[in-house]
DODO-20209 format. One record per residue (C-alpha): residue in three letters; residue number from 1; z, x, y. Coordinates in Angstrom, 2 decimals. Example, Ala and Ser with C-alpha at 12.3 -4.5 7.8 and 13.67 -1.06 7.14 Angstrom:
2
<r=ALA k=1 zz=7.80 xx=12.30 yy=-4.50>
<r=SER k=2 zz=7.14 xx=13.67 yy=-1.06>
This chain:
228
<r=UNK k=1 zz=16.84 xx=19.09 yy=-6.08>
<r=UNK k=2 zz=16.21 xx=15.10 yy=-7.07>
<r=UNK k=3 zz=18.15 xx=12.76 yy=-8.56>
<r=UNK k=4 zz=16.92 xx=11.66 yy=-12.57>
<r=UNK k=5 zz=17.48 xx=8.37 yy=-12.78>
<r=UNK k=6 zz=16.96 xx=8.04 yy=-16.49>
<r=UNK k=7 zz=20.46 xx=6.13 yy=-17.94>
<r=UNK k=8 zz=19.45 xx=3.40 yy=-15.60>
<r=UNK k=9 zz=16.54 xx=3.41 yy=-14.09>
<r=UNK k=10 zz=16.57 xx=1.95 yy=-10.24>
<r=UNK k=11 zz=13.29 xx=0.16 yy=-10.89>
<r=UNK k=12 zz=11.75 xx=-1.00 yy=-13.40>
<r=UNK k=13 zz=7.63 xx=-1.32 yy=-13.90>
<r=UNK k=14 zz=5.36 xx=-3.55 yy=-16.33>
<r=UNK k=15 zz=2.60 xx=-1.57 yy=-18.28>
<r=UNK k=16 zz=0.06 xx=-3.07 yy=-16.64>
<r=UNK k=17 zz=1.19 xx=-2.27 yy=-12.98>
<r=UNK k=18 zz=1.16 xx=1.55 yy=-14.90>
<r=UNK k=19 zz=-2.06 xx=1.48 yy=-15.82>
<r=UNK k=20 zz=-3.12 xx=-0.07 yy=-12.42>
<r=UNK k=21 zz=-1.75 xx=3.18 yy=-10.51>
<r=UNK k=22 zz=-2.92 xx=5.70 yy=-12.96>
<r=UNK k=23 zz=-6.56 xx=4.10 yy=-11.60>
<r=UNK k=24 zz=-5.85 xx=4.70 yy=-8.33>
<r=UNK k=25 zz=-4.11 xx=8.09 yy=-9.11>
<r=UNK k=26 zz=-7.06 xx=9.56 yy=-11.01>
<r=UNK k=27 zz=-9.22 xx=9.44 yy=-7.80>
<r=UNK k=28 zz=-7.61 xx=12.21 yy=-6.96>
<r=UNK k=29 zz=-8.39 xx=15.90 yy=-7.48>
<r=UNK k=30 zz=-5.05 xx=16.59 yy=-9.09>
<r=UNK k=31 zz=-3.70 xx=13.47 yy=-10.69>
<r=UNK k=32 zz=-1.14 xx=14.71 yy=-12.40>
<r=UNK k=33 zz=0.63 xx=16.07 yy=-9.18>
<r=UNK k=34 zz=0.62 xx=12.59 yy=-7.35>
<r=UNK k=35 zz=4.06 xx=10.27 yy=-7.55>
<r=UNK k=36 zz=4.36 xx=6.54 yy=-6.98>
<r=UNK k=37 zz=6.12 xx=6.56 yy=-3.96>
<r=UNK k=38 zz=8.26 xx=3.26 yy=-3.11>
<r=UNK k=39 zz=10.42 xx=2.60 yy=0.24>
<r=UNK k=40 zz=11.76 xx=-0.51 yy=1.95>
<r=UNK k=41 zz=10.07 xx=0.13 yy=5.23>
<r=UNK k=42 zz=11.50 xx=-3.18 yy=7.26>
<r=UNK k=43 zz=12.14 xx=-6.83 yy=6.66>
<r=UNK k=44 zz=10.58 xx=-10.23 yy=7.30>
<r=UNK k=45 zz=11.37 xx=-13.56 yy=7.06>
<r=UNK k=46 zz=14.80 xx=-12.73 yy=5.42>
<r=UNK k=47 zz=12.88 xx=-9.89 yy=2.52>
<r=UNK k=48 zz=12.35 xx=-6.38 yy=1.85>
<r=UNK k=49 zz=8.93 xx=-5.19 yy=3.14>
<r=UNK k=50 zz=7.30 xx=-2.26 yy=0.97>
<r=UNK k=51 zz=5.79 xx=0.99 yy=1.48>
<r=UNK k=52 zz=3.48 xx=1.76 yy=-1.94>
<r=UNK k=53 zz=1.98 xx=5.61 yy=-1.73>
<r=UNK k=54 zz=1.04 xx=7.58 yy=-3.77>
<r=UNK k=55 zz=1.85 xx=11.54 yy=-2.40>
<r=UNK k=56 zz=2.98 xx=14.50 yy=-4.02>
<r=UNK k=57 zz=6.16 xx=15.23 yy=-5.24>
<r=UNK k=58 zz=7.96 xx=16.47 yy=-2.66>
<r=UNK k=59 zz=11.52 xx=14.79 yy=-3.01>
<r=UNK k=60 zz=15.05 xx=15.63 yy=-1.42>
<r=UNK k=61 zz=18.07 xx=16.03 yy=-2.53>
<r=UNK k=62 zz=19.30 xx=12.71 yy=-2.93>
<r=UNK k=63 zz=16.15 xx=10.85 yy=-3.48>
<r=UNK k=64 zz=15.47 xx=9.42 yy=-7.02>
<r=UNK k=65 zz=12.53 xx=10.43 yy=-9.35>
<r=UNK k=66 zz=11.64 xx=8.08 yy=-12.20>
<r=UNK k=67 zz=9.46 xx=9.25 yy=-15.15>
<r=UNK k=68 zz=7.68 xx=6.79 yy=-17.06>
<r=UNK k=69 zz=5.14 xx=8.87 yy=-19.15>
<r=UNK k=70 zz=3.10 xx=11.10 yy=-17.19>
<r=UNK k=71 zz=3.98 xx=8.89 yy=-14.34>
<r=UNK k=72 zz=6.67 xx=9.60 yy=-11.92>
<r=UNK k=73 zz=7.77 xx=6.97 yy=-9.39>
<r=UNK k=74 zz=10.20 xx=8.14 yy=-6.72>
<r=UNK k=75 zz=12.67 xx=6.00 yy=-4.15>
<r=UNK k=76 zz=14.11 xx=7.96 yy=-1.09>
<r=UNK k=77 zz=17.54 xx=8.03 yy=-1.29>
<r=UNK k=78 zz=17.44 xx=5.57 yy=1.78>
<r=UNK k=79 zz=16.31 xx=2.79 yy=0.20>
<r=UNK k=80 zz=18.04 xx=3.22 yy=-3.68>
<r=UNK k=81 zz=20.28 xx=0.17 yy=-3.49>
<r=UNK k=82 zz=17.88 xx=-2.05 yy=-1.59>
<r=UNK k=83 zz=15.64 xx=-1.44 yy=-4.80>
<r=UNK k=84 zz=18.28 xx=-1.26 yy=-7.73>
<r=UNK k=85 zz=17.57 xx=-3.58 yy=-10.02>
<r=UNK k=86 zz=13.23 xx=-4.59 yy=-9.10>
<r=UNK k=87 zz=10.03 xx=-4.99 yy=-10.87>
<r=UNK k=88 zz=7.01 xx=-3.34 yy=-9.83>
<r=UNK k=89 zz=4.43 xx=-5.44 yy=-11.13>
<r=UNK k=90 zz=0.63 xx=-6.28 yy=-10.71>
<r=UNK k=91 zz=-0.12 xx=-9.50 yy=-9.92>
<r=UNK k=92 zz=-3.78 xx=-10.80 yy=-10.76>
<r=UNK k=93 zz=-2.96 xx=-14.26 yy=-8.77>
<r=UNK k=94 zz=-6.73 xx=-15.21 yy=-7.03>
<r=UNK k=95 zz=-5.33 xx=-15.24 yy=-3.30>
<r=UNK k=96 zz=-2.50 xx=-12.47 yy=-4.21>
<r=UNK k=97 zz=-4.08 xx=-10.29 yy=-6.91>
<r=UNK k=98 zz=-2.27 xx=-6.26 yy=-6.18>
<r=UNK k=99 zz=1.12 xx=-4.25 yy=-6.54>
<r=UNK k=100 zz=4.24 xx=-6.65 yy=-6.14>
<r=UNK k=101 zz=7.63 xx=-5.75 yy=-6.06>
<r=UNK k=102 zz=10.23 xx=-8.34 yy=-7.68>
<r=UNK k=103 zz=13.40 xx=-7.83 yy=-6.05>
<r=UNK k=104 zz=17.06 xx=-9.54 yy=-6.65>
<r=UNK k=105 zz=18.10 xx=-8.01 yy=-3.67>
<r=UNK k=106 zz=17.52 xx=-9.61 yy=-0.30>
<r=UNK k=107 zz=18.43 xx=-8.18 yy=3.49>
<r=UNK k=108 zz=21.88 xx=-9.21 yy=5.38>
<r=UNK k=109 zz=22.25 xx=-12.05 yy=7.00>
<r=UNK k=110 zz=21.55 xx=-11.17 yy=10.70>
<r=UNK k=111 zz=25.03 xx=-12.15 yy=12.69>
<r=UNK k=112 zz=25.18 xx=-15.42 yy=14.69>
<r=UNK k=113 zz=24.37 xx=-15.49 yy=18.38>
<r=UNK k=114 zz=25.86 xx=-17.26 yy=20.76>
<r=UNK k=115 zz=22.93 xx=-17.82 yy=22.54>
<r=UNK k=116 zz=19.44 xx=-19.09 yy=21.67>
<r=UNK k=117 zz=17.94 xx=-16.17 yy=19.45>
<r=UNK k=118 zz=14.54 xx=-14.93 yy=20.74>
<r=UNK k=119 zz=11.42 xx=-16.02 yy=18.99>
<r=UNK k=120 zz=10.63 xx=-14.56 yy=15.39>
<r=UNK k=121 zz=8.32 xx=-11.21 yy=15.42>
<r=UNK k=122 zz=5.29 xx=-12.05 yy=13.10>
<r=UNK k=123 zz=5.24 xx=-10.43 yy=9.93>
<r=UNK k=124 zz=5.23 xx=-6.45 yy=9.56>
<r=UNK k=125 zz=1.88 xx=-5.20 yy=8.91>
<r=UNK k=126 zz=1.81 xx=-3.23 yy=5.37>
<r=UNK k=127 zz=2.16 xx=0.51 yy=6.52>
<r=UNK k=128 zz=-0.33 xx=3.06 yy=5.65>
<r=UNK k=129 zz=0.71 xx=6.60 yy=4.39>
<r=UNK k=130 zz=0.00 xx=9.14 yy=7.37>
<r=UNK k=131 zz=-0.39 xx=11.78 yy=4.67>
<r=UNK k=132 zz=-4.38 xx=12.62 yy=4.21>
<r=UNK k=133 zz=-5.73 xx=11.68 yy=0.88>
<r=UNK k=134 zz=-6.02 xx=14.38 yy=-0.99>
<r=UNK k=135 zz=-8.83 xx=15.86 yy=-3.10>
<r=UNK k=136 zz=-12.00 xx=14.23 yy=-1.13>
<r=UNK k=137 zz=-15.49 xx=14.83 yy=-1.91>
<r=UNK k=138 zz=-18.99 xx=13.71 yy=-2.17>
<r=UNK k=139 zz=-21.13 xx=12.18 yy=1.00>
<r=UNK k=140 zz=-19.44 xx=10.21 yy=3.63>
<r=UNK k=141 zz=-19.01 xx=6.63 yy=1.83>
<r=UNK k=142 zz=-17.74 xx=8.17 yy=-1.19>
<r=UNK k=143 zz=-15.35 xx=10.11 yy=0.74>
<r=UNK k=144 zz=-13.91 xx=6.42 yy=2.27>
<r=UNK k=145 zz=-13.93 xx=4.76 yy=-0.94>
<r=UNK k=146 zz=-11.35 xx=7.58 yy=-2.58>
<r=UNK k=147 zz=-9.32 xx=7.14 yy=1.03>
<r=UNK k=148 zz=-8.91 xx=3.30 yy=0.17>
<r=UNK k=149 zz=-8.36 xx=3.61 yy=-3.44>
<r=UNK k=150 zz=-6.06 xx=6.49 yy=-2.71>
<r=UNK k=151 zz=-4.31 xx=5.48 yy=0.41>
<r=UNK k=152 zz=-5.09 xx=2.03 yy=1.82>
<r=UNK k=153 zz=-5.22 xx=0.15 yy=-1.62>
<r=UNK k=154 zz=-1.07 xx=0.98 yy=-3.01>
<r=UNK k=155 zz=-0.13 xx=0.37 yy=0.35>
<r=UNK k=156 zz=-1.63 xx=-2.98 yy=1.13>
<r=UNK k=157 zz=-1.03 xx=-4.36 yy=-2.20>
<r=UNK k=158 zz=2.90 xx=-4.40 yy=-1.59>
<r=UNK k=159 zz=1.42 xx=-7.40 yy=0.56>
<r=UNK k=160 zz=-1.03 xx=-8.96 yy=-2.02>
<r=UNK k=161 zz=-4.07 xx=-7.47 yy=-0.08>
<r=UNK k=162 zz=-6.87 xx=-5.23 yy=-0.99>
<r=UNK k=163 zz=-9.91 xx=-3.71 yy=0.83>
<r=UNK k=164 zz=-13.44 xx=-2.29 yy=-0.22>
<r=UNK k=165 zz=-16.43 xx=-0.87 yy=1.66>
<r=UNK k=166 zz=-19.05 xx=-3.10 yy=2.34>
<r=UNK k=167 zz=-21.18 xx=-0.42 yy=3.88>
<r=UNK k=168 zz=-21.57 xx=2.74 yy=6.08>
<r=UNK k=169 zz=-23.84 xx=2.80 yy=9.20>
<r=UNK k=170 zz=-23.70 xx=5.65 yy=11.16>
<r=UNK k=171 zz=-20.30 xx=6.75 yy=12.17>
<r=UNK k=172 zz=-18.79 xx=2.76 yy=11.29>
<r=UNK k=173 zz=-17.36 xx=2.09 yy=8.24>
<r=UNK k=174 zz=-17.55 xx=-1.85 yy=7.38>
<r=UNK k=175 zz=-14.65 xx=-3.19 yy=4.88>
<r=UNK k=176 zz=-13.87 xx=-6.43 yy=3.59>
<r=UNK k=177 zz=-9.87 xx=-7.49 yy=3.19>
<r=UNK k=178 zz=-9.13 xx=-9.30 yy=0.22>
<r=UNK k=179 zz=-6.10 xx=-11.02 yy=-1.54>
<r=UNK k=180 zz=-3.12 xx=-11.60 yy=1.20>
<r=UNK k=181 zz=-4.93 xx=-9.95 yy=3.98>
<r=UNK k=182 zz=-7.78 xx=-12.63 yy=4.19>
<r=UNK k=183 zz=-6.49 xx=-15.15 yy=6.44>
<r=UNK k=184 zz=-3.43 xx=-13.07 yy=7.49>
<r=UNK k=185 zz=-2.94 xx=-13.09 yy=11.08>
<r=UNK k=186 zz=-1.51 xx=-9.41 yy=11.06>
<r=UNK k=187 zz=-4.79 xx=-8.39 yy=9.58>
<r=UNK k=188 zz=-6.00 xx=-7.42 yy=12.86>
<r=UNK k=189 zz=-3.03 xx=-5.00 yy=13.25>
<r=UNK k=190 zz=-3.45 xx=-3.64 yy=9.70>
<r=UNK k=191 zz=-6.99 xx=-2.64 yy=10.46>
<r=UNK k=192 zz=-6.26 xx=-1.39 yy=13.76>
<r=UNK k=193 zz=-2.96 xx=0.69 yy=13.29>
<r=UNK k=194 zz=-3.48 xx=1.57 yy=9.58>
<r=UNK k=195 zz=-6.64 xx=1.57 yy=7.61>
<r=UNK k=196 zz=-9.10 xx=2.79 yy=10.91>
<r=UNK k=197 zz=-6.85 xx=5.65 yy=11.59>
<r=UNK k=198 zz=-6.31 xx=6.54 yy=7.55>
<r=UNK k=199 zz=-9.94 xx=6.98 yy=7.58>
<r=UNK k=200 zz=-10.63 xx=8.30 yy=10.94>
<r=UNK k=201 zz=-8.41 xx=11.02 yy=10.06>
<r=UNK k=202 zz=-9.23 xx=11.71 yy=6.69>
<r=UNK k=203 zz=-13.41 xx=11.44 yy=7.32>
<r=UNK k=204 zz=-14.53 xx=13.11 yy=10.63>
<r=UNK k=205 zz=-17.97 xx=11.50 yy=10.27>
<r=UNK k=206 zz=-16.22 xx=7.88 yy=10.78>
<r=UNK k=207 zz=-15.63 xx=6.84 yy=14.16>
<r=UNK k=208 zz=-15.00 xx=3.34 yy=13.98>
<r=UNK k=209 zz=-13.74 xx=0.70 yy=11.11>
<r=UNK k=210 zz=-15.23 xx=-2.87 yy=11.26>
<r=UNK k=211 zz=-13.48 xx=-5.79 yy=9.42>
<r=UNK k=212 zz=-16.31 xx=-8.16 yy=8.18>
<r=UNK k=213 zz=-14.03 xx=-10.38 yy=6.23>
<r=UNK k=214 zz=-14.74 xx=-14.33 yy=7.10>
<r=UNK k=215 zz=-10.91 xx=-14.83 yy=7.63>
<r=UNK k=216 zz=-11.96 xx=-18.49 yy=8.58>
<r=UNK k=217 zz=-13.06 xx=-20.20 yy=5.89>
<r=UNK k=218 zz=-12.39 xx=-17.72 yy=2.94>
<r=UNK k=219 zz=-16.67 xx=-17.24 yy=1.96>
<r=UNK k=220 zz=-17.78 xx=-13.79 yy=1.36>
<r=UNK k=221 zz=-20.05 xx=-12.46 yy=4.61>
<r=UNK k=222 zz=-23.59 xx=-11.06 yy=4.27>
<r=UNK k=223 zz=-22.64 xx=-7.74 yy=3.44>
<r=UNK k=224 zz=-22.90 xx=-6.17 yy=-0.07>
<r=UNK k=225 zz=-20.08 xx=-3.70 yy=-1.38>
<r=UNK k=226 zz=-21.38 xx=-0.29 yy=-1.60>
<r=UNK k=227 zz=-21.57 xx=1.46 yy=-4.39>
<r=UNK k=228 zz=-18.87 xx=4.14 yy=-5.74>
């Protein structure tokens, strides 16, 4: 059984952010069976960092389950009071346009050392939902374009990031990063440990995942976006 947190709610969301992941939900083959899933996964640089996903629900006992129209948002019971009392919103910001949590809460203060603390870990990279996206079909690009709308897209826009194909050569996918990923030095990670094994995993026919963003100087490279 799960927790109805309907008397008061432990997040709240803005009707746009809705609207935003009923587009990304209705990529799927059953829609109405996907939940907007949202975890603390870590911290970094004294916040919360966010898991976004959007997977069935399959909830235990003590994890919440939100409805908000035909949209149902669950928390895991782990991360309840870290997210009692935020906003999921959509920000449309140029460098930070995606799926934003607002949060009152903040991490503990790590204790004092007595020594000299080791050097800060760079930030997290955003994680990506192990879970296959479900419901794919059509040829091979179409096939990665549901994967990031589906998989890559809610989770990377906890970080103000997006990704598209550019374009499908043989068994390499090529995708430009976008919003808080252009730039970020974790991006490297986040392509490496996330997105390229979402896809790899979800579409057989796609061995390798190429980054062509111009994380230098911010200018779109040669590439044109494939089409949906």
């Amino acid at each position: 059984m799960s927790a109805e947190d309907t008397a008061e709610p432990t997040l709240a969301i803005t009707e746009q952010a809705i609207e935003k992941v009923r587009g990304f939900r209705a990529q799927s083959e059953d829609p109405e069976s996907q939940a907007l899933w949202v975890e603390v996964s870590g911290v970094s640089d004294g916040e919360y960092v966010y898991k976004i996903s959007l997977n069935a629900v399959h909830v235990a006992q003590d994890d919440v389950v939100q409805r908000h129209g035909d949209l149902a948002i669950v928390v895991p019971e782990s991360s309840v009071e870290k997210l009692r009392g935020a906003t999921i919103d959509w920000s449309q910001r140029l460098e930070q346009s995606g799926l934003t949590v607002v949060n009152p809460n903040k991490p503990p203060a790590p204790a004092e050392l007595p020594m000299m603390s080791p050097p800060m870990a760079p930030p997290a990279s955003p994680p990506i939902d192990a879970h296959p996206a479900a419901g794919l079909s059509g040829d091979v690009a179409q096939r990665v374009i549901q994967v990031i709308d589906q998989q890559i897209n809610p989770a990377i826009a906890a970080h103000g990031g997006h990704a598209e194909l550019v374009a499908v050569e043989e068994d390499t996918a090529y995708l430009r990063l976008g919003g808080g990923c252009q730039g970020c030095g974790m991006a490297t990670v986040t392509l490496g440990q996330g997105i390229e094994v979402a896809i790899t995993e979800a579409v057989p026919e796609i061995a390798r995942v190429v980054d062509v963003t111009d994380h230098a100087v911010g200018t779109n490279p040669y590439f044109e976006p494939a089409k949906k």
